[in-house]
Structures are given as C-alpha cells and as structure tokens.
N, C-alpha and C positions, 0 to 999 in steps of 0.2 A: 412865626405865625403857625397856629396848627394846620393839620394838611386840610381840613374839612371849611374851614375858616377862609382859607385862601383859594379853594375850590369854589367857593358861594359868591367871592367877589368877582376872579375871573371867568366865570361859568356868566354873566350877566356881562361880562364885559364882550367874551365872545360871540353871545346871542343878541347884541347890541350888534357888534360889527357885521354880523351875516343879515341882521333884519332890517337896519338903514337903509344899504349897499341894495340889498335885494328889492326894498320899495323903490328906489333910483329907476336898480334896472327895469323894473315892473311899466314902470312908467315910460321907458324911454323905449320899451315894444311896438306900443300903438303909435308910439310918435312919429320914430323910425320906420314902421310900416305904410304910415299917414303917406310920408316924404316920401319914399322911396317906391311905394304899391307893392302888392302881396310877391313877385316875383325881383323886385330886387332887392326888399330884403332877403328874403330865402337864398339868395347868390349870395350876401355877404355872411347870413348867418352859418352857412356852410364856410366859409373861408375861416370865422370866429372859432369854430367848432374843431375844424379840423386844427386848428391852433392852440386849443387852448388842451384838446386831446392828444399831442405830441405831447404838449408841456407837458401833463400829467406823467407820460409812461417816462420821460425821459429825467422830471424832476424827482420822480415817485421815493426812489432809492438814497436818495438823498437829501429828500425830506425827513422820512423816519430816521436815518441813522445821525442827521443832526442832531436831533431830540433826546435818541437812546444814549450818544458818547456826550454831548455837549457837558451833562452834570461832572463826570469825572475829567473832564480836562485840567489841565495846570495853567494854562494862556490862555486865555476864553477867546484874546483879540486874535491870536496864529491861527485858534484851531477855527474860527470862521471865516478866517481870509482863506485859511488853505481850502476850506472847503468849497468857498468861490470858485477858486485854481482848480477844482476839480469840475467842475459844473464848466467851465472853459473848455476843458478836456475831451469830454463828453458832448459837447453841442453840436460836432461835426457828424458825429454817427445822428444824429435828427436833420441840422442845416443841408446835408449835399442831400439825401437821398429828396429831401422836402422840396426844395428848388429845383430836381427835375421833375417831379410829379406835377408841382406849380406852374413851371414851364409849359410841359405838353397840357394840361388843362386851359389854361388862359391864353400862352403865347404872349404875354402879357409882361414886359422888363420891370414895370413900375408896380407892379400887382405880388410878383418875387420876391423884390428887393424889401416892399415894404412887409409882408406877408414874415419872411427871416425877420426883420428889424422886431416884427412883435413877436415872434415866437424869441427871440433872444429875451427881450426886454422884460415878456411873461413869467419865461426859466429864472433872470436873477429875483425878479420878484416873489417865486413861490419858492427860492433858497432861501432868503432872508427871512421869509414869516417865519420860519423854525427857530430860529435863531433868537426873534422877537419874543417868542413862544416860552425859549428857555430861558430869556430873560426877565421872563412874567413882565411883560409891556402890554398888556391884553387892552391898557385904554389908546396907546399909541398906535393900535394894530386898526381899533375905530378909526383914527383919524385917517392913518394909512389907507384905507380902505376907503372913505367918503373923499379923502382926496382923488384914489382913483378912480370912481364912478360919477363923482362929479365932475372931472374932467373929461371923462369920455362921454359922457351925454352932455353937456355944457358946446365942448369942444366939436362934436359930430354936428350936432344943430347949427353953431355957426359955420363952420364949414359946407354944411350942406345947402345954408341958406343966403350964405353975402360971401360964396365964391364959386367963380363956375367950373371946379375941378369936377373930375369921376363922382360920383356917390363911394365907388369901393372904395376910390382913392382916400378920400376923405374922410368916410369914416376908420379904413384902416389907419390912418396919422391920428386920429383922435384915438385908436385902440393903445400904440404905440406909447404917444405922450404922455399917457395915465399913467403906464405899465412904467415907464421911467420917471416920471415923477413919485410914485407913491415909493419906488425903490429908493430912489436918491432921499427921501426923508426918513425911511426905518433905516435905511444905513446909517445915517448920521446920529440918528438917535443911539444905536446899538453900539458903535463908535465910541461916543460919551459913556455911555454903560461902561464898557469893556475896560474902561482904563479903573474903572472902582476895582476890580477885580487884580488878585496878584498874577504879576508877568514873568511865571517861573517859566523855564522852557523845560520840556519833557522829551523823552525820548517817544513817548506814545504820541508825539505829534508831525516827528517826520510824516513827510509826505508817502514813501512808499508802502509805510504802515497803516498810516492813517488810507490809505486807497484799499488794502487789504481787508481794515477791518469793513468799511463801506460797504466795499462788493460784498464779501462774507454774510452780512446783517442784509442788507437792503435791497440786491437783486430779485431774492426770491420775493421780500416784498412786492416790488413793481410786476411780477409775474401776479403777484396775490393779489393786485390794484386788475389787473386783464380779469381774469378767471371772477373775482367779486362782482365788476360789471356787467360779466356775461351772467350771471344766475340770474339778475332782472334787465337782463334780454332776449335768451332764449323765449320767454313763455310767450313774448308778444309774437314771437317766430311761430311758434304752435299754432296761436291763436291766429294768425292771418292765414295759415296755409293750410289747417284743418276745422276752423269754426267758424272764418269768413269774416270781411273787410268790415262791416257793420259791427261785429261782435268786437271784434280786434280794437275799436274804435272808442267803445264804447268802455269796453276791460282798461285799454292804454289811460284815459281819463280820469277813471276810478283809482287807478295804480298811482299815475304819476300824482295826484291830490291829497289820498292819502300817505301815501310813502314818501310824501315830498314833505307834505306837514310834518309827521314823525319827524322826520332826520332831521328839519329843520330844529326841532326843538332839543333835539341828541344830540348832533352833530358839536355843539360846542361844549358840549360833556366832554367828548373827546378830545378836544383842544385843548381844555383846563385840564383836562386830567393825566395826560401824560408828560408833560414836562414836570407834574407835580411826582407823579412816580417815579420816575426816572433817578431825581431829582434825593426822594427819600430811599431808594433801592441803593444808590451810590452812598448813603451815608448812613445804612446801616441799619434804617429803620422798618422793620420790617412786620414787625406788630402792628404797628400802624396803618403800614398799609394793607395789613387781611381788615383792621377794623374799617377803614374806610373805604374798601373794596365792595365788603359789607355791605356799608349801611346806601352806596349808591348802587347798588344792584337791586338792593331792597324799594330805593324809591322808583328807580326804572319799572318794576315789577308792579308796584303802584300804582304806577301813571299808565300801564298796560289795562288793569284790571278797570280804572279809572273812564280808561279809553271806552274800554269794547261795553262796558255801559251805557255811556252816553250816546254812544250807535243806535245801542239795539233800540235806546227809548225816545232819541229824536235826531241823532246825526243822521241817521239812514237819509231819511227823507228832506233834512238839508241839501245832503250831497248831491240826491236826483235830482233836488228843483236847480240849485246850482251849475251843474252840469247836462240838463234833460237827457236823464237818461231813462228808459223803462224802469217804473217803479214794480220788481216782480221780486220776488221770493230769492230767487238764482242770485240775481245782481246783489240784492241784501246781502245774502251767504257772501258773495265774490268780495266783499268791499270789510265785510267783516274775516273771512279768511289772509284779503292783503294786512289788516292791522296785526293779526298775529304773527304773520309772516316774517314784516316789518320789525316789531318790537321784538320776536324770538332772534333776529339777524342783530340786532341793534344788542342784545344781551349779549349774543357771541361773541363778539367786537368789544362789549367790558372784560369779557371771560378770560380773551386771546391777551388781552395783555401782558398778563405773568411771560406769555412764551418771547413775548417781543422784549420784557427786560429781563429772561433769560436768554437772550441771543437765539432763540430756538427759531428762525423764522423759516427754515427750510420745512418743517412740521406744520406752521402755519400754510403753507404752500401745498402741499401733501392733501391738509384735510379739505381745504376750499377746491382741491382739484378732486378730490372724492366726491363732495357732494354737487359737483358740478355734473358729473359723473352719474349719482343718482337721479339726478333732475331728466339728465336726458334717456337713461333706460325706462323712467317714470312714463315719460310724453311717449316713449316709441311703444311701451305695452299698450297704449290706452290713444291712441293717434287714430284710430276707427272707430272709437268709442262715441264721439257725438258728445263727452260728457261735457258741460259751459263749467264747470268749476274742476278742470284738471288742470290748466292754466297756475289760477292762482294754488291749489292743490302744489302742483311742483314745485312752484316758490317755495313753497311753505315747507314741502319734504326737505330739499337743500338747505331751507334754512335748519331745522331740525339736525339736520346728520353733522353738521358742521360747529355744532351748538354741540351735539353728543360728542364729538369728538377732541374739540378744545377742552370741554367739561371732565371726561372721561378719566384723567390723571388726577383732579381733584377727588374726582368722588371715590378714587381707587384709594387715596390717603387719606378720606375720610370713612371709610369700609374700614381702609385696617386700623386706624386707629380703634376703631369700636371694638372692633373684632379684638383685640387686643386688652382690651378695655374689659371685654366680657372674658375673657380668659384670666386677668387679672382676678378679676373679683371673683372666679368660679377656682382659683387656687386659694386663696384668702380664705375664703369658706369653707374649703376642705380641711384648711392649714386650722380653723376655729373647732369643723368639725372634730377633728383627730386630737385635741387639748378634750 
C-alpha cells in the first residue's frame, strides 16, 4: 500500500480513537464531579495525574524506541516480549520511590497498593500501543481505547453508586480495570499478528543489546518528553507571578482551548506516521519518504494558514463568548499568537523526525534544552516589562528556535545543493563560452 494511502486510513483511524475516548472522558468530568463535589474529585484527580505522569517519564523511552527498531526486527513476537521484560525492569526505579511519597501523603495501605496496581497496569498498556502502532492495528487501538474508558467511567459510577467503598478507592479500581482490560485485549490481538510474521532469531535481539540499543535512542527522548512540557509551562509561571491570577487565568483558558484543539487534530498525524516511516526507512525507501514528508508538511502549513483566518474573521469572538473572556485587542493577539506557537511546534515535531530515524535523539535533546533556554532568558529580560503578550510571545520564541534548529541541517543541504547547482551551470557557461 502506498505510504500516503495508508497514512489517510490510519490517520482517521487515530483521530477516531483520541475523539471517542476523549468525549467519554469529557462526559464522565461533571459526573464524577456531580458525585464526588468539587474537592474530592481534585483529591482523586491529583492521584490520576500524578499516575499517569510517572507513566509517561518512565514509559517515554520505550515507547519511541519500539517504533524506531520494531520495523527491522527478525522475531516481531521476541522482540515485544523482550521489551515487556524490559519495562518489568524499569518499574522499580517509578514503584519504590512512588510508594513512599504515596505513603507519607495519605498514610493510606489501600490508596498504595492500588495507586502501583495502576501505575503498573498504565506502564504495560502505553508499551503495548507501540507495538499495536507498528503493527498498523490503528482500528484495534479504537476498540482498545473505548474498551478502556468505558470501563472506567461505566465501572467508577457503579462503584461509587451500589457500594459503600472510599470514592478514591473505587474510582482507583475502576482506573486499574480499564488499564488491564484494554492491555489484555491488544495483547492478544498483537499475539495473533505476530505469529503471520517470520520467527527468525537474531542476534540484534538478545536482551543485553536490545537494552543498549533502548537507552542509547530513547533516554534522551524521555528527557525530551520533560524539557517539551516545560515550554507550555513555564509561560503560565510568568504569567501568575508577573501579570497576576486574573490574567494568568484567563491566558491558561485561551492556551489550553486552543493548543488542545490543535494537537487534537495533529496529534494522530504523529501516530500514523511514524511507524509508517520507520517502517519505509528500514526498507529502503527513501524517496518516498522526502515525497511524503512533503506533501504532509505542506497540508499542516495549510491548516495553519487555514487556522489563523478563520480567527481573525470569526473564531476570535467564538472563543470569548465560549470562555468569557475580555473581548480586547491583547487577548485577540494572545490567542492568535498561541495558534502559531502551536502549529510552528506542531511542524517541528514533523521536521525532528529524520533525527529520531537517524538514531540522532541526543541532538533532539540539545535543541529542546536550547530553546527551553531561550524561553526563560526571554521572560527574565522582559519580567518588569508589564507586557500581556510576552507569555504567549515566549512560547512562541522556543517554539521558533527549536523549529530553526531541527530545520537547520536541511536547509544547509538544500543551500549547497543550489549553491552547487549554481556553480555547475556558471562552469558550463564558461565551458560554452570558451567553444
């Protein structure tokens, strides 16, 4: 199947699976709120948060470099079981430190216990999506997904309603049961996959190489997963501590609406499209993928251009009735400077790809710590300044520098090649003159 072709199917298939799931959860907010009242959910949504935020640092590394090696493996079934075995490995450096911090917070044995059960049950579930991922199961990853948000909103309401446990307790088993159910069915599925595939053993799949190559690729990753977060965190810091809790409040709203829309609709770009590169890098194809690197940078750049129109001529004023916020000039600017922010970060992250299937991720790591870097020299010249759009302004710089920096080796081979090009033909001419 061409790569662009099979882009288009699971690219819908991914933004299927994050838009179902996310109306679920959308819905099981006010519910969960309704039950619980405004202070206990916030007690559990902190427990969720702080859970699902280990997951992330501790699966990070091991998410991407399934993706990156999975294409050239010989044993598709060794090389994701051993990488289970590795995620096994790994869960002690998140479980002991997690269980005493859980401990001295609650004092709480049953809050612990079940607190590790989901942060385990989360970890093998966000291994195995990768794996789903390179197996192009993008409609499986749907099912995977509504099976587990319907079960943890299903499962929390009866629990919370026809039994008289804790509220944490109960919705944490409801977190749990998802988290293992949705795992127990892509495994299975991935399972069945894996035997289509030939069961050559390789030497590039022992285990102690296969952990080499891991940490090698993927550490700096999960550093890159830290430092990425912080660039749309810092500015809300600025903004509380030099432009005031109303402002901050107001920015935070605008941010989190627009930049959530975006991603939302990006976000499975990314999904589709690196197991697809990966996928044709490993076998060779590599015209290919500049053409269809191409032409989806070209539509991203589209939907940008696309965007910041339909702002300026009527989203604006959606956005403020929707959120009441001051309809002023500032906020305009603010809300149209987050969509460029947004979609220029959202381009760098197509850009960076080349470096992540050249193994280059310590460079990846480098330039997100540089313009993380410029963000905060930005806010400390201008932190007395009074300005309301230096906030989204710093987004916007780190996004830019990190954008320049990924870019920078392209444009350097697309200079010399010209430059080449023009020397060419400027000796040709002489070589016509001198006949």
């Amino acid at each position: 199947m061409e790569i662009f072709t099979r882009f288009k199917k699971d690219y819908f298939n991914y933004l299927a699976s994050i838009i179902l799931p996310a109306l679920i959860s959308g819905i099981s907010i006010p519910v969960f709120k309704r039950l619980l009242g405004a202070e206990g959910y916030g007690h559990f949504a902190l427990w969720l948060n702080a859970i699902l935020l280990i997951t992330s640092f501790i699966t990070g590394w091991l998410v991407q470099s399934i993706i990156r090696f999975f294409p050239a493996s010989n044993d598709k079934k060794d090389f994701y079981q051993k990488s289970l075995r590795l995620l096994i490995l790994v869960l002690p450096l998140a479980i002991i430190p997690g269980m005493i911090v859980a401990w001295n917070v609650s004092g709480n044995i049953i809050y612990v216990i079940l607190g590790v059960v989901a942060l385990i049950s989360s970890s093998f579930q966000f291994a195995i999506l990768p794996v789903a991922q390179s197996f192009f199961l993008s409609r499986k990853i749907i099912t995977s997904e509504l099976i587990r948000t319907t079960i943890y909103f299903g499962g929390g309401i009866l629990l919370l309603v026809f039994t008289g446990i804790n509220y944490l307790t109960a919705l944490l088993l409801a977190v749990v049961t998802s988290y293992i159910s949705s795992f127990i069915y892509l495994y299975s599925i991935c399972r069945k996959r894996a035997v289509s595939f030939p069961q050559e053993k390789a030497i590039e799949s022992n285990t102690p190489r296969l952990v080499r190559r891991f940490y090698s690729y993927g550490i700096p990753l999960s550093l890159w997963f830290v430092f990425s977060y912080l660039l749309s965190y810092v500015d809300k810091l600025y903004s509380i501590k030099f432009l005031g809790a109303t402002y901050q409040g107001n920015y935070q709203a605008i941010f989190d609406f627009l930049g959530k829309s975006i991603t939302l609709l990006i976000t499975p770009v990314i999904s589709a499209l690196f197991p697809l590169l990966t996928a044709a890098y490993e076998s060779g194809n590599r015209k290919d993928i500049k053409k269809f690197m191409t032409k989806i940078f070209l539509y991203e750049f589209a939907g940008f251009v696309v965007a910041g129109i339909a702002y300026w001529i009527f989203g604006a004023d959606l956005l403020f009735y929707i959120l009441d916020t001051p309809k002023t000039f500032t906020y305009k600017m603010i809300g149209f400077i987050i969509i460029c922010g947004t979609f220029v970060w959202q381009l760098a992250i197509l850009v960076h790809k080349r470096f992540e299937l050249n193994l280059k991720t310590r460079f990846l790591l480098f330039a997100v710590i540089t313009a993380f870097l410029g963000q905060l020299i930005f806010y400390y010249l201008l932190r007395q300044s009074g300005n309301e759009l230096a906030a989204p302004l710093g987004f916007l710089l780190a996004s830019l520098i990190y954008f320049f920096m990924v870019s920078l080796p392209e444009l350097g081979i697309i200079l010399k090649l010209r430059t080449d090009e023009i020397h060419l033909n400027t000796e040709e001419d002489l070589g016509h003159g001198l006949k």
